[in-house]
C-alpha positions in Angstrom: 240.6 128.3 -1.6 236.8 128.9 -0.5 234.9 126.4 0.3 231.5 127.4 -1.2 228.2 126.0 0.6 227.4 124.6 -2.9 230.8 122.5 -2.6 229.5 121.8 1.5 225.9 120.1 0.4 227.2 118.2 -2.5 229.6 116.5 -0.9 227.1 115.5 1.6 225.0 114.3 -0.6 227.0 112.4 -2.0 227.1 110.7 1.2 223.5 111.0 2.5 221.4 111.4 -0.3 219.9 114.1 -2.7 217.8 116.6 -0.5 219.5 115.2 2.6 220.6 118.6 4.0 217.9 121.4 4.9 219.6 124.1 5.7 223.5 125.3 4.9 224.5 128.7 7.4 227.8 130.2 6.6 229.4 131.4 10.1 232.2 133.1 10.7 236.5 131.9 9.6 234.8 129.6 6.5 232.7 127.6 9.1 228.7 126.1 8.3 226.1 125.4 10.2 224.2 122.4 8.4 221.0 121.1 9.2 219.9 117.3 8.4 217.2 116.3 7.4 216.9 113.5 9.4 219.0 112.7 12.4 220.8 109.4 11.6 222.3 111.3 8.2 224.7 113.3 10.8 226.4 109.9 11.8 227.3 109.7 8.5 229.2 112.8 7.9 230.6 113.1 11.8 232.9 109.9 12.0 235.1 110.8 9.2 234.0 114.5 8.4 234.1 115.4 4.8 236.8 115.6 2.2 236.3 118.9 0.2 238.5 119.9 -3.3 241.7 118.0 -1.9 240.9 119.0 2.3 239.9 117.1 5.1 237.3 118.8 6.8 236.4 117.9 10.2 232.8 117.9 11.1 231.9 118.7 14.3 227.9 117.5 16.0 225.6 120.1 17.8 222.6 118.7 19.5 219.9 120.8 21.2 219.0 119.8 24.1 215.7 122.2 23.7 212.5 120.9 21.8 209.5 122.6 20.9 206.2 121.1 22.1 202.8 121.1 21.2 199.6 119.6 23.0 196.7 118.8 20.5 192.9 119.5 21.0 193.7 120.3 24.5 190.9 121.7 27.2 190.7 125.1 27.8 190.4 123.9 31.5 193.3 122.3 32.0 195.7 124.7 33.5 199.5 125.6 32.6 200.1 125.2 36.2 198.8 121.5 35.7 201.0 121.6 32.3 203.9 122.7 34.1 203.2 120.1 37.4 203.3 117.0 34.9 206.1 118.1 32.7 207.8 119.1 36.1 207.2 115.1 37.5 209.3 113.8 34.5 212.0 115.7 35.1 211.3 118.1 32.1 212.3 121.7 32.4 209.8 124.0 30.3 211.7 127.4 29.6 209.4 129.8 27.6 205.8 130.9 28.9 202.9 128.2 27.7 201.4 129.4 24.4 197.6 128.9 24.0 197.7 129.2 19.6 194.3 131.2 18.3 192.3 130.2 15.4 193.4 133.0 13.1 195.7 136.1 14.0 192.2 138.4 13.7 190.9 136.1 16.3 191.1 135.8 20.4 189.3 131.8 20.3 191.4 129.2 21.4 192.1 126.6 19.0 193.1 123.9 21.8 196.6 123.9 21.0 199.5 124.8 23.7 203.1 125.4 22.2 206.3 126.0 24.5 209.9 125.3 24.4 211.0 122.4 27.0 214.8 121.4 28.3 214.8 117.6 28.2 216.9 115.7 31.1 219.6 113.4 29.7 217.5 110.4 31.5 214.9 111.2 28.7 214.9 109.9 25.2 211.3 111.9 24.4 207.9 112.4 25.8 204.9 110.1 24.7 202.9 110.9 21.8 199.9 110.9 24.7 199.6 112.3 28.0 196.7 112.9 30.3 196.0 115.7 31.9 192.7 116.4 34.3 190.0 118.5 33.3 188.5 121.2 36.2 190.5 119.0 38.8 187.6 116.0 37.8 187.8 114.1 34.7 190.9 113.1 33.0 191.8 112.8 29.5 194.8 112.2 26.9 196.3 114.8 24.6 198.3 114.4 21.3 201.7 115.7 22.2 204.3 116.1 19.4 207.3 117.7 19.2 210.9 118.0 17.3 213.2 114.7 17.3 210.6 112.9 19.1 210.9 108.8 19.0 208.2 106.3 20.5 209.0 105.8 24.4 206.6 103.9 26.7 203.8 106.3 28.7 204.4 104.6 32.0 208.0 104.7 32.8 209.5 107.0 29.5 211.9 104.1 28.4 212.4 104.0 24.6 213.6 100.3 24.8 209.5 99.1 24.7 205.7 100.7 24.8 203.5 100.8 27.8 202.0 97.3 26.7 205.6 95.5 27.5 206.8 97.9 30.2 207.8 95.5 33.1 206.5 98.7 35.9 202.6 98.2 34.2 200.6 97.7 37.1 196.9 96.7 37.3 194.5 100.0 37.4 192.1 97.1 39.8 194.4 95.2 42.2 197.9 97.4 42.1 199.6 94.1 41.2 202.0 93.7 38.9 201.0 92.1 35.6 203.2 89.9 34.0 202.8 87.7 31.0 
């Protein structure tokens, strides 16, 4: 029998909820490609797969290890050379040329966003909601960065166990020492 994508998304939302499942992509010999909505729904379906008109029906995860990123309100004086030089320091990989978004697609202004794809390392759970960057080599200042799958992690040393507030490397900006409570 066919197994119809209708038959695929009910069944998992049976399991994860109505509207659970974004996207359903046949591929080829009667596989899918499924998309979650949100990330903790495919532990739910991958341990004991699904169970289709009588079948057993193994489900098998696919995680990209790309994200898509996007820096907020950014300088147009803060270079992608500096861009790549931070995101380079973490141990992040960017893979597509840096983006500078216009205002409309009739315009050449610069809206202040950048948007590129980045490989994260295995070592790194996300990048921090803030970053700073310096302006004209002089002045610094912090960005909004966002991008796909991303989860809180401290600014200092990238762990996703605390924030920079509790991270045991936080150092004093006046003496050096480190601060403890």
């Amino acid at each position: 029998k066919v197994i119809t994508p209708e038959l695929v998304i009910d069944e998992i939302e049976k399991k994860c909820g109505v509207g659970s499942v974004l996207a359903c992509v046949p591929k080829n010999d009667n596989n899918y490609e499924v998309v979650m909505r949100e990330r903790r729904n495919v532990g739910e379906i991958s341990g004991d797969g699904l169970f289709i008109q009588g079948k057993s029906i193994s489900v098998n995860e696919l995680v990209s290890v790309f994200r898509i990123v996007s820096i907020f309100n950014m300088s147009m004086y803060v270079t992608d050379e500096e861009i790549i030089d931070r995101f380079d320091r973490m141990g992040v990989e960017i893979v597509t040329d840096i983006r500078k978004r216009k205002m409309s697609s009739r315009s050449n202004v610069y809206d202040g966003t950048r948007v590129f794809k980045v490989k994260l390392p295995p070592t790194l759970a996300s990048i921090p909601y803030s970053m700073k960057f310096t302006v004209s080599g002089k002045e610094t200042a912090y960005y909004r960065v966002i991008h796909n799958d991303q989860v809180k992690v401290c600014s200092g040393c990238y762990s996703a166990e605390h924030l920079y507030k509790d991270c045991p490397e936080f150092k004093c900006f006046k003496c050096g020492q480190q601060v403890s409570e």
